[in-house]
C-alpha positions as CSV (number, residue, x, y, z in Angstrom):
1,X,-65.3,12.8,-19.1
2,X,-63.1,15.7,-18.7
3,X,-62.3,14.7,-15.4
4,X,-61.8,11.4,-15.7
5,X,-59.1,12.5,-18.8
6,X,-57.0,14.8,-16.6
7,X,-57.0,12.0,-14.1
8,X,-55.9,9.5,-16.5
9,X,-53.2,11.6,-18.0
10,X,-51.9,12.5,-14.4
11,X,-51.5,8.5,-13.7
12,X,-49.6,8.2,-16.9
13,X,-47.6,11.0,-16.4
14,X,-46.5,9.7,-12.7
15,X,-45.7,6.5,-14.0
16,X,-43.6,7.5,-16.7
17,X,-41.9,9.9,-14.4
18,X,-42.0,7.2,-11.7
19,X,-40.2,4.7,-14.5
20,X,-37.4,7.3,-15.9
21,X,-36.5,8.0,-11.9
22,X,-36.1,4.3,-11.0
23,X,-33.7,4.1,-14.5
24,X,-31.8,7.1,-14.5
25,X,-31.4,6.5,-10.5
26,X,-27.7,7.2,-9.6
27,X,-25.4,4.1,-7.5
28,X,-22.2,4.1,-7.1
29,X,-21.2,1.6,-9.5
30,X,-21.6,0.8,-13.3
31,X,-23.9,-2.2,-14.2
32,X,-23.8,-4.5,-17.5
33,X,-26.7,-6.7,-17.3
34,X,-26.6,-10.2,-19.7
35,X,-27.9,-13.2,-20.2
36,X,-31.4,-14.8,-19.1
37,X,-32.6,-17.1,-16.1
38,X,-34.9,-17.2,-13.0
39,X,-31.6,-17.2,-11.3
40,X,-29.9,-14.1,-11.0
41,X,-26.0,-13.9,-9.8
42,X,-24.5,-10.3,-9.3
43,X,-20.6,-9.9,-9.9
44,X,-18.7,-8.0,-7.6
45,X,-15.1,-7.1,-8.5
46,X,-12.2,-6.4,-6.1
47,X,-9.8,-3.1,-5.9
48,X,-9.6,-1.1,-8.4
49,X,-10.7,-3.4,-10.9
50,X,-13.1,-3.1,-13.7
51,X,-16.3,-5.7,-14.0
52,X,-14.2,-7.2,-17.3
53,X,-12.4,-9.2,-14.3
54,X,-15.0,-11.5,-14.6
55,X,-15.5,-11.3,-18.8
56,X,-14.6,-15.1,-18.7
57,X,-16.3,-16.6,-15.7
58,X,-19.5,-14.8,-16.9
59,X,-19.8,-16.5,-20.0
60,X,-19.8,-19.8,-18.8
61,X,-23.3,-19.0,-16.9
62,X,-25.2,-16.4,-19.1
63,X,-27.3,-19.6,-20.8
64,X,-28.5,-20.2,-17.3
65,X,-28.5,-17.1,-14.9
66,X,-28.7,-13.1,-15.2
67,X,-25.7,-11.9,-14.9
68,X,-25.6,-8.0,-13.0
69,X,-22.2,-7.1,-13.3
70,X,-20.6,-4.5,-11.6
71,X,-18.0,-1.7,-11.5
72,X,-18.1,0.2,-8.4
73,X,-17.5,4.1,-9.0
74,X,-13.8,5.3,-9.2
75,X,-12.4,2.5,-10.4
76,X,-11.4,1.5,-14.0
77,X,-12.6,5.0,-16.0
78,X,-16.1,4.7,-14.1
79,X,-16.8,8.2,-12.7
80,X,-16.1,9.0,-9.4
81,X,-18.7,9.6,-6.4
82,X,-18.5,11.5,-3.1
83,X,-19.1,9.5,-0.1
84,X,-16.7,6.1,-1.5
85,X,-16.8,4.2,1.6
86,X,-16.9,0.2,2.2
87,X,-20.3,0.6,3.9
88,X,-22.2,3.0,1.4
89,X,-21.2,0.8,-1.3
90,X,-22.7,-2.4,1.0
91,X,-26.0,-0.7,1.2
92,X,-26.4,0.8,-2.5
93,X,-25.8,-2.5,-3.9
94,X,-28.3,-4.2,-1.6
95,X,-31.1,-1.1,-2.5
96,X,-30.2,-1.8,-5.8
97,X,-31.1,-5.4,-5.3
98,X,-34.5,-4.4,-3.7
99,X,-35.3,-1.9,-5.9
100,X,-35.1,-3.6,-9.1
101,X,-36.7,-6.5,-7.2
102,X,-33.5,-9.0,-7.9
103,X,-34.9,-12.1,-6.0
104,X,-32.3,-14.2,-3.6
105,X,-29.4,-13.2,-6.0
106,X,-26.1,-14.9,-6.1
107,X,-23.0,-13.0,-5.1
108,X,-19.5,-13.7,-6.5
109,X,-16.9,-11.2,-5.1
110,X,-13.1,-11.0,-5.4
111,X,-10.7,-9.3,-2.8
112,X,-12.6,-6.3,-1.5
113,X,-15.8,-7.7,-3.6
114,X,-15.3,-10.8,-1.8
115,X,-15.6,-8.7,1.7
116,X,-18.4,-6.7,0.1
117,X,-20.3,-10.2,-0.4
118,X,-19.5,-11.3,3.2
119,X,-20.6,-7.9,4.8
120,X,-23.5,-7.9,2.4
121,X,-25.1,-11.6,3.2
122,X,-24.3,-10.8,7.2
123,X,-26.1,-7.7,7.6
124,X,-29.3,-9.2,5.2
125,X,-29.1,-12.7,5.7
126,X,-32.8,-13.6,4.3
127,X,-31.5,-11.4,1.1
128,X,-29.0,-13.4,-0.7
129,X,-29.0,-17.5,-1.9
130,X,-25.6,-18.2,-2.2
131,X,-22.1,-16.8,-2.2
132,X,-18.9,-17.0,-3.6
133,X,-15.5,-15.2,-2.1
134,X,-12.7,-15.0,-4.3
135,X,-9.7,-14.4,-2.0
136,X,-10.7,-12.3,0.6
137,X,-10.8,-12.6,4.5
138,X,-13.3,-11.4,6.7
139,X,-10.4,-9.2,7.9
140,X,-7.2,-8.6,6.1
141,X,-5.2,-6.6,8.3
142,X,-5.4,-9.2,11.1
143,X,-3.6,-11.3,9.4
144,X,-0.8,-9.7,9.7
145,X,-1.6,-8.2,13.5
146,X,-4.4,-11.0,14.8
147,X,-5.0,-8.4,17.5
148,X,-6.0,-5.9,15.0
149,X,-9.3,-3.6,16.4
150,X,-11.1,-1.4,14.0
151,X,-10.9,2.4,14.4
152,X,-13.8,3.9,14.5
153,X,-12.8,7.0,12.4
154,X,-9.4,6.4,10.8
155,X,-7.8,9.1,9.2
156,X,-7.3,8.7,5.7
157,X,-5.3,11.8,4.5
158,X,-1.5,10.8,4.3
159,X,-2.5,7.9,2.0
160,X,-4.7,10.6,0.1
161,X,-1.9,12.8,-0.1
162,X,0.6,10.4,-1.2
163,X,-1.8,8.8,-3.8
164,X,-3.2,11.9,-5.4
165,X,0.7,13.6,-5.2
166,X,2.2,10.8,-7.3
167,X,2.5,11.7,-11.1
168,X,1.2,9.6,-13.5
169,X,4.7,8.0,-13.8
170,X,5.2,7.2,-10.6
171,X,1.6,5.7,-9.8
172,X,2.6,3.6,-12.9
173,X,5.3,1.9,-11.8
174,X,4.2,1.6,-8.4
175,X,1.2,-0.7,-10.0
176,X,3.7,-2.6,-12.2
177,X,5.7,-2.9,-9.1
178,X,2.7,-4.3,-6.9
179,X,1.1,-6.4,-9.9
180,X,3.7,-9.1,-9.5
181,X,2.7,-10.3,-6.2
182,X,-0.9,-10.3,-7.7
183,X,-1.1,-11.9,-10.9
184,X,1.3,-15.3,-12.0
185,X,-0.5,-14.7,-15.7
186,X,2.1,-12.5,-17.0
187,X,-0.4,-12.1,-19.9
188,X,-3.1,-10.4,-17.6
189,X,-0.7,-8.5,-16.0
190,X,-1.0,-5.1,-18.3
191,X,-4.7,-5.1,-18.3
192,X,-4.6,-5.0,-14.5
193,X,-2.4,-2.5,-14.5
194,X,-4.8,-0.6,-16.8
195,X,-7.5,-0.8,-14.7
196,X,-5.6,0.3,-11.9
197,X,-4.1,3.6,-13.3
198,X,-7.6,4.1,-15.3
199,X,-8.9,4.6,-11.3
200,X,-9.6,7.7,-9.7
201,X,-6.7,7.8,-7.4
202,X,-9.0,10.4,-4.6
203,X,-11.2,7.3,-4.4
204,X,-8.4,4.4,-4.3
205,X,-6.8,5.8,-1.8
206,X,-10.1,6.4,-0.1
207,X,-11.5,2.9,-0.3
208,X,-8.0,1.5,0.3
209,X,-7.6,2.8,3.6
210,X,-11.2,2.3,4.8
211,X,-11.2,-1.8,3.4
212,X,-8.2,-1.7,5.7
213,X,-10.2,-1.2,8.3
214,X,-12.5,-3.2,7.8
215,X,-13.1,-6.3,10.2
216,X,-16.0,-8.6,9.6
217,X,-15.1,-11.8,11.7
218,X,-17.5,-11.3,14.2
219,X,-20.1,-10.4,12.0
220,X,-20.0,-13.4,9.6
221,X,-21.6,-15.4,12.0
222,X,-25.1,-14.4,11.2
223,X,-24.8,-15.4,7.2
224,X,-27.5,-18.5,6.7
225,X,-26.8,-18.8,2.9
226,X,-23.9,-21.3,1.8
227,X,-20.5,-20.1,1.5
228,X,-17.6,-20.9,-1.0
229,X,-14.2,-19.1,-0.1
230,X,-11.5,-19.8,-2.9
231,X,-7.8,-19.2,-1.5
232,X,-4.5,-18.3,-3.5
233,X,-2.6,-21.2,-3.0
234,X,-0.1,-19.2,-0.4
235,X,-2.3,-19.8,2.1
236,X,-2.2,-22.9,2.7
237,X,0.9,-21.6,4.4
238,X,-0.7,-20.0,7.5
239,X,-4.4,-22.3,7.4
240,X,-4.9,-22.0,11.1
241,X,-4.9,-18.1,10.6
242,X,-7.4,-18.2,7.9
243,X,-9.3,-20.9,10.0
244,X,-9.5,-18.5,12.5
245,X,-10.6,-15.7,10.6
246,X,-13.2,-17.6,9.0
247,X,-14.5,-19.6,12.4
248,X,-17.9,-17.7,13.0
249,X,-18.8,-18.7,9.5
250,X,-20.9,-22.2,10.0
251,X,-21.7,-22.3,6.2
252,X,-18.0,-22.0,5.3
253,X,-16.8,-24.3,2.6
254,X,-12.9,-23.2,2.6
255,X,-11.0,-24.5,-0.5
256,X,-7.3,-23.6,-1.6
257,X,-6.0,-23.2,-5.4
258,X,-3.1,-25.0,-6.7
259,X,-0.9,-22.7,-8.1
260,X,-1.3,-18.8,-8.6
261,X,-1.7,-15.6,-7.0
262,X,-4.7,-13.5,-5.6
263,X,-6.4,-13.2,-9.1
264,X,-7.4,-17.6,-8.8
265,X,-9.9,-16.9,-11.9
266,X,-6.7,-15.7,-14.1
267,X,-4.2,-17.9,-12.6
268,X,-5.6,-21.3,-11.5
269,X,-8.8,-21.1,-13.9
270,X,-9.9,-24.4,-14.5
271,X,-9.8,-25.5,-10.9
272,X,-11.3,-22.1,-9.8
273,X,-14.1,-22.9,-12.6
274,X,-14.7,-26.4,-11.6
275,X,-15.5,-25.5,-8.1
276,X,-17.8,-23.0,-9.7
277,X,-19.8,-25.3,-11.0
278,X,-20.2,-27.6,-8.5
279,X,-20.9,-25.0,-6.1
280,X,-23.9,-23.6,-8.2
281,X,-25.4,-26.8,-9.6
């Protein structure tokens, strides 16, 4: 009896231990969990943005789906991690998805979350159901240089030094500078801002520098799942650039926004929602 006791308290004792590891387990990104469903759709937000970005889209689906909504370290007052690169934030989020046993989740990613989705459903394409891209390309700097290459170990530190050098002044106004070409919705503007200054700047300048980098066009064409890429209506300017970015992806369904700037679900937000909901139901 004695034996079978110590036994006993042993298993209970591992699988309370087992249970506090698996919660208290540190990723690199803050997680709000809501709402209820079989369905499960994990929100991914872009540079130096806080998961709030998606505060309004969200509650249009938390009757139907569990929402995971995310903040990625660094960004937006969430405390910053070592090791902030484009591809150790790919793979936590994908062990977070097999470790809390999130079954053929929904992506929805903006800017960098955008490219985080695409990377994501091209490396594991049995993993994910669906995804949506909120104004991202597979590669961003080509579309400026379409002969762009990827180095494999760019050096970072002059943007380091020039981000973490600024005061807080001057990385102010920079952001209020920049906002302008990002947001239409001069209402939204501040709380952009906020999120912006709010971010480590170590890790912005880290993750700004490696996303620019970052090429994924060859890559894309091993996602199986079905793809919705939402434009900013500028462009429709330069389609046969984006066309070409975007040409290894078979499941591509490219649509453009009306009016706006890069943040579509602030600027152009019942046409950004309606193809939402036709792409989910």
């Amino acid at each position: 009896m004695n034996k079978f006791k110590f036994f006993f308290t042993l298993f209970l004792f591992t699988a309370l231990w087992a249970n506090l590891y698996g919660q208290n387990k540190s990723y690199p990104f803050d997680i709000k969990i809501s709402g209820q469903g079989k369905q499960s759709i994990i929100f991914i937000p872009g540079f130096a943005s806080s998961g709030e970005v998606w505060n309004e889209t969200k509650s249009m689906y938390e009757k139907d789906f569990t929402c995971y909504t995310l903040t990625m370290a660094g960004f937006a007052e969430v405390k910053a991690q070592p090791n902030a690169t484009f591809t150790n934030w790919e793979t936590s989020i994908v062990n977070y998805i097999h470790e809390n046993k999130i079954e053929k989740p929904i992506l929805i990613g903006h800017s960098m979350g955008g490219g985080l989705a695409l990377a994501i459903a091209s490396d594991y394409p049995e993993l994910i159901k669906k995804i949506i891209v909120v104004d991202a390309l597979p590669c961003l700097a080509a579309l400026m240089n379409p002969t762009f290459e990827a180095e494999e170990k760019t050096d970072c530190s002059a943007m380091i030094n020039q981000m973490t050098s600024a005061t807080n002044e001057q990385f102010y106004q920079m952001q209020k500078m920049s906002i302008q070409r990002l947001v239409a919705d001069t209402s939204k503007q501040e709380l952009v801002v906020g999120w912006s200054v709010k971010s480590d700047r170590r890790t912005f300048a880290e993750m700004y520098c490696d996303f620019s980098n970052t090429d994924l066009r060859e890559k894309i064409k091993t996602i199986k799942c079905p793809s919705l890429i939402l434009l900013e209506e500028y462009f429709k300017n330069v389609k046969p650039a984006i066309e070409e970015q975007y040409k290894n992806l078979k499941t591509a369904n490219l649509q453009y926004s009306n009016k706006g700037l890069h943040f579509i679900m602030y600027d152009d937000k019942e046409w950004y929602l309606n193809q939402l909901n036709n792409f989910l139901n």
